[in-house]
N, C-alpha and C positions, 0 to 999 in steps of 0.2 A: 669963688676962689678954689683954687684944685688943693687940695691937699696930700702930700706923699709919703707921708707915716706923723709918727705921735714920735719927737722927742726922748732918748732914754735918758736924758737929764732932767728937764722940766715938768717933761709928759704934757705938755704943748703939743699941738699939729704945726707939724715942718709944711708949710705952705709952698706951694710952687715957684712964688717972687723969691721968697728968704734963700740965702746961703745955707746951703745943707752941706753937710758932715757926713763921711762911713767910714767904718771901721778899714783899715789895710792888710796886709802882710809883704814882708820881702824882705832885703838886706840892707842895712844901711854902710854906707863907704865913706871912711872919714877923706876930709880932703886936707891939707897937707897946709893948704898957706889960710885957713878960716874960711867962712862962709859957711853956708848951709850943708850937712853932709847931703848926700846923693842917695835916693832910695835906687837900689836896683831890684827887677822883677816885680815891683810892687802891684799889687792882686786887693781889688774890693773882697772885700769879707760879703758873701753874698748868703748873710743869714735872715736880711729884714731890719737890720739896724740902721737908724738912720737920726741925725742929730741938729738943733741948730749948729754952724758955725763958733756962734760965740758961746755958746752951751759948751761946746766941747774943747774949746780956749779956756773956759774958765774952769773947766773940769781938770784939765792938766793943771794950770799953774795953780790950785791950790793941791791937788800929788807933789808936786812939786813941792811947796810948803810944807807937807809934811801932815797938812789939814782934814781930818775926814766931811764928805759932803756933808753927814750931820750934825754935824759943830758949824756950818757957816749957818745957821737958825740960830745958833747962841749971839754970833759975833753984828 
């Protein structure tokens, strides 16, 4: 199995089958009746980061929370 970096959440290897993640940059544009805002310009961060999918799902919604990653070891 090919492997495409180590996870900066798990520190896992992001395998070539799995859903990978990278970081972005650009603007976001709200849209006016809901949905998804509209990234414009949006740019890979071409530093070598790279994530599972759901690594980087569950890394927002507990920022979101308010959670530090090492307090989810406690919970």
């Amino acid at each position: 199995m090919s492997t495409r970096g180590q996870c900066v959440f798990c520190s896992k290897p992001v395998e070539a089958i799995e859903t990978a993640a990278w970081p972005v940059v650009g603007w976001e544009a709200e849209r006016g009746r809901g949905g998804a805002n509209q990234i414009i310009g949006r740019e890979r961060v071409l530093d070598g980061r790279i994530a599972h999918a759901a690594c980087a799902r569950r890394a927002a919604e507990l920022d979101r929370a308010g959670i530090a990653a090492e307090q989810t070891t406690l919970i």
